[in-house]
N, C-alpha and C positions, 0 to 999 in steps of 0.2 A: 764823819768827814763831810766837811760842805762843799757846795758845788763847785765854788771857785780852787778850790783845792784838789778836788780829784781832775778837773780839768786841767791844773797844773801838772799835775803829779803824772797825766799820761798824753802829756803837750798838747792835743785835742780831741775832743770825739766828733767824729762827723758823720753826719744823714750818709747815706750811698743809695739812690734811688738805683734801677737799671740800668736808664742811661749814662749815669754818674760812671757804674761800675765800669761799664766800658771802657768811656774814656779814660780814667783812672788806670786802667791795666794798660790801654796802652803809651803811658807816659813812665818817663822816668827822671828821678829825683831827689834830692836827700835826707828821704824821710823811707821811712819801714813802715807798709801800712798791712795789715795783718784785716784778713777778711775773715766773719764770721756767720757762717750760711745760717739761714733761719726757715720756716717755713715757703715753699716755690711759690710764687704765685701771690705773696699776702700783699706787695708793695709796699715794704718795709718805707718808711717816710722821716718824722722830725724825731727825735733823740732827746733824751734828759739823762743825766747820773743820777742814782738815788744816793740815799746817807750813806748804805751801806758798801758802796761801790760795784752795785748791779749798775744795767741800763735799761730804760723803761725807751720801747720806740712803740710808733702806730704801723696798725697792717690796713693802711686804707681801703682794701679790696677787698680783704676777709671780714673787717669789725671787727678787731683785736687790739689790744695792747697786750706789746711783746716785754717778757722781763728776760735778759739775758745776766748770766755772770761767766762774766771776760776770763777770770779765772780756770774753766774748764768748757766755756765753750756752749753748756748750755741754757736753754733757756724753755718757758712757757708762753702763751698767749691765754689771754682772758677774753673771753666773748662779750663785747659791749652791748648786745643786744640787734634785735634785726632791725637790717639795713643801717645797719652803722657803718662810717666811713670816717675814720679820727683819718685828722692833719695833724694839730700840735698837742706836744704835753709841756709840762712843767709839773717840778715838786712844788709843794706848798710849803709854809710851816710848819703845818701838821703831818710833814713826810709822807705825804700821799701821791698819787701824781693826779694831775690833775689835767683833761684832756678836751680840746675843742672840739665836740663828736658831729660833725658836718651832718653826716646820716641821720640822725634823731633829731636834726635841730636841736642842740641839747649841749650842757655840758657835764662833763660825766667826774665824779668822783670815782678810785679804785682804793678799795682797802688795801694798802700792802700786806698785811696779813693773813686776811681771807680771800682776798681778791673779788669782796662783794661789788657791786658798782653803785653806785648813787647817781640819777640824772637829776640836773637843774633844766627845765624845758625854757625854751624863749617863749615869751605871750603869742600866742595864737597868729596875733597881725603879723609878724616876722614870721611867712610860712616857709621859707628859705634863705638864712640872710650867709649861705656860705662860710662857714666858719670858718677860721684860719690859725692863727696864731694866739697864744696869752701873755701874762708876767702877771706877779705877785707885788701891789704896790710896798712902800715901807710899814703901812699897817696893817699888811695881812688883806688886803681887797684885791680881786680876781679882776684884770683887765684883758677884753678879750676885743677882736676884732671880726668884721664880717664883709666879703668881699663883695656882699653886695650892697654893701652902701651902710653900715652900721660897723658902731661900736660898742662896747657895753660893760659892765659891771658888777660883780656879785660878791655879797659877802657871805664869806662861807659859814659863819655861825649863823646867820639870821635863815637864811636860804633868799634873802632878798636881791630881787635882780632890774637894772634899769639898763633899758638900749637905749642910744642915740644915735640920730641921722649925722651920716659924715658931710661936711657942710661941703662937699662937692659930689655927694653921689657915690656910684661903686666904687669900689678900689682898696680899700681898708686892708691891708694883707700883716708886714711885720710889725711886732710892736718892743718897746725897750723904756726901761727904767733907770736912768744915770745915781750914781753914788750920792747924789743928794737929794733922791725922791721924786726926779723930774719923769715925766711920763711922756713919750710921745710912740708916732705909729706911725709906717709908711703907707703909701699909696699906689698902689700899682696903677692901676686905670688913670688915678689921679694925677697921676708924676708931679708929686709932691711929699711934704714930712708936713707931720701936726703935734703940735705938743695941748696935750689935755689939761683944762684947768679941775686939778684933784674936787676941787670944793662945788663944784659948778656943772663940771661934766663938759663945758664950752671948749671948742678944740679952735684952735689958732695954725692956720694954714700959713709953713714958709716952702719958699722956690729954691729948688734947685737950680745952680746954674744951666743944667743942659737941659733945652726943650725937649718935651717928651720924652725924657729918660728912661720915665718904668721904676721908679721906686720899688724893690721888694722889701727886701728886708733892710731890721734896721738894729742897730747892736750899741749899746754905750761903752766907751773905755774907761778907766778909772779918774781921769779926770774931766768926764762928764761929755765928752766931744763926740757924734754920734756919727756913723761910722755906716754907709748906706751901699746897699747891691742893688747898682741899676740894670736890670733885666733889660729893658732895649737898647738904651746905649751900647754894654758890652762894660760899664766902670763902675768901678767901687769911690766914694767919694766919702769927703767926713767934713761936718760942720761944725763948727764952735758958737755954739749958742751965746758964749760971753763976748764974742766982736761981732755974732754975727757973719765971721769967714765960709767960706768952702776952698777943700782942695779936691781935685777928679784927677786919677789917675785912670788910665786905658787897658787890660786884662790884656795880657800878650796871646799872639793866637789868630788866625782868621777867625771874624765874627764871635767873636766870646757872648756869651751870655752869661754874666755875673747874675746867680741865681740867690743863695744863702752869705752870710758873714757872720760870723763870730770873732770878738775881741775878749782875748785870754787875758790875767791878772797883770802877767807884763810887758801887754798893751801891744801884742804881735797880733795883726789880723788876719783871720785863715776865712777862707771863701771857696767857694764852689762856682764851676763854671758849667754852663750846658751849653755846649759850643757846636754841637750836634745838629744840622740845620736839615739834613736829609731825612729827617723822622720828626719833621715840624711841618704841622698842619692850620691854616690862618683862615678864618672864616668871616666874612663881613655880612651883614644883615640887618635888616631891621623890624625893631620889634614895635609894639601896642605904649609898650609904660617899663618900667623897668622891671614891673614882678614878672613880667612876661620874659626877659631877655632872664630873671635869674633861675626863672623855670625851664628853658631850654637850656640852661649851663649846666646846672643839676642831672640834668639827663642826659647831656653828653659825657657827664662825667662817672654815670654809671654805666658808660658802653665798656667791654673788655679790653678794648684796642687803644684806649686810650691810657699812657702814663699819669697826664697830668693836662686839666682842664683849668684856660685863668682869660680871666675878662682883661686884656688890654686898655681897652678905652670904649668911651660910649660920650656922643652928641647928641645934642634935641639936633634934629630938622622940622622943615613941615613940608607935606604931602598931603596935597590936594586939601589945602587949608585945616590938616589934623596935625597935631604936636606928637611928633614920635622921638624913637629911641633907635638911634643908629648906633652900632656897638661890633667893635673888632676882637673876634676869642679865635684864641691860639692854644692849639693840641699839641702835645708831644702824643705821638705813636708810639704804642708797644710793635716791636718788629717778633716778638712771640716767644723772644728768648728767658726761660724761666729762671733764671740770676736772680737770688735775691737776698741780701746781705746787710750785715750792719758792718760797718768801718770803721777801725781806730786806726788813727796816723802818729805816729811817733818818730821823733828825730834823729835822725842816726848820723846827722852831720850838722853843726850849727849853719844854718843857711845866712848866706848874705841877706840885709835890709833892702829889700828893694821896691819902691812904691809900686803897686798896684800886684806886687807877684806873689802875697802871699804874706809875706813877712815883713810886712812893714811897722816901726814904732810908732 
């Protein structure tokens, strides 16, 4: 079973962080979403279906990859090794999953079989480049992103790996691959999309209509149109690379924070809101250079209290004639509540088309 099809076949699977979970329970709607408890405390995070129709998620807090079958509920975790803290996975070709391991600077192979692990390390010079998200181009080549200011590439038979500088600095976070091999990645910090030249490695910076929007994530639909969650804004927007259009729609809601997107096979887009502002923490400062501001993210992002640690934005200034790094990071709080779950949502009403709610063509 391939991925597109088992995401059909149970209309989506979606991340459920903590504070997801919350607001989740207390809304209502016409879908059935069926919770499935996992280990307390791991910080259950990004989500993949495997071939067989398990689900492989990360335990950002324990250093695990979790395999659940939906079937009965249960599941295992694999220990990626110490101070591991996975964000994303993806299966591969080789029906592995394949995981951005933030913690080891590193990216990790799991055997599905064994559940041996394999790490790819980054070169040395990237002592932190924040890992985030990956995809599988059409030939099988690993593209991965790093929130602090890199992107990069591996091919999994060679073990060969090359990063690149994101031609604006931090921000690298979602990345997506359109039905004809097209590669691009959003930018949080950046609020912007870039689409990668396959051959070159060269990324090409386009603008979002809305200033300072917060690019996270970013999803392709079937006919190639890319489909973006603007974290500051509060909107989900989608661009057509063949006019070069945008449309933005507004998340209903005070203050939405449109966090994740996924667009299914028949081109309905499902998204995640953190709209939660009472357990949002904003911190302005400034740092030396940027290794300096990505080494203070890294450790606030290994405090307990924190859900989720993400670079905003960063500007040179000068100060007293030295070139620095002014830089806005935004905490979500943990409020201490040990919830923690993976989520499948399924439809129990065909829902209306409504831009920006969820279900839109």
């Amino acid at each position: 079973m391939n991925r597109r099809r088992f995401l059909s076949s149970t209309a989506a699977g979606i991340l459920a962080a903590p504070g997801l979970l919350r607001g989740a329970l207390a809304q209502e709607g016409p879908f059935r979403v069926k919770y499935y408890p996992v280990a307390a405390g791991m910080g259950s995070r990004d989500v993949t279906p495997a071939p067989d129709g398990a689900i492989w998620f990360c335990g950002q807090r324990n250093g695990t990859l979790g395999r659940l079958d939906p079937r009965d509920g249960s599941f295992k975790l694999v220990d990626l090794g110490k101070g591991a803290a996975p964000h994303g996975v993806v299966v591969g070709p080789d029906g592995a999953p394949w995981v951005t391991e933030g913690g080891q600077n590193a990216i990790a192979r799991v055997d599905p079989s064994d559940h041996r692990v394999t790490l790819f390390r980054l070169p040395e010079k990237e002592t932190y480049a924040n890992l985030n998200t990956a995809v599988f181009d059409k030939s099988g080549i690993y593209w991965f992103t790093g929130q602090s200011g890199i992107y990069g590439r591996l091919d999994p038979k060679s073990g060969d790996m090359t990063v690149f500088r994101a031609p604006r600095g931090p921000g690298p976070y979602g990345i997506t691959v359109t039905p004809k091999g097209d590669l691009w990645y959003a930018s949080l910090a950046g609020n912007h999309i870039t689409k990668i030249d396959l051959a070159t490695g060269n990324a090409t910076v386009v603008e979002p209509p809305t200033p300072n929007q917060g690019a996270r994530r970013i999803w392709s639909d079937t006919k190639g149109r890319l489909w973006v969650s603007e974290w500051n804004s509060g909107n989900v927007s989608v661009h057509d690379p063949a006019d070069a259009s945008w449309k933005t729609w507004k998340l209903p809601g005070h203050s939405p924070r449109t966090y994740s997107v996924y667009v299914d096979d028949k081109d309905k887009v499902w998204l995640t809101d953190f709209s939660d502002q009472g357990g949002t923490l904003r911190l302005t400062g400034i740092g030396v250079d940027e290794q300096t501001v990505a080494d203070f993210l890294r450790r606030l992002g290994t405090l307990p209290f924190f859900q989720s640690v993400d670079l905003d934005e960063t500007s040179q200034v000068d100060q007293d004639g030295a070139k620095l790094k002014k830089f806005v990071i935004r905490g979500q709080i943990d409020y201490g509540a040990p919830a923690t779950a993976v989520a499948q949502a399924g439809s129990a009403a065909k829902p209306e088309a409504k831009p920006g709610a969820g279900g839109t063509r």
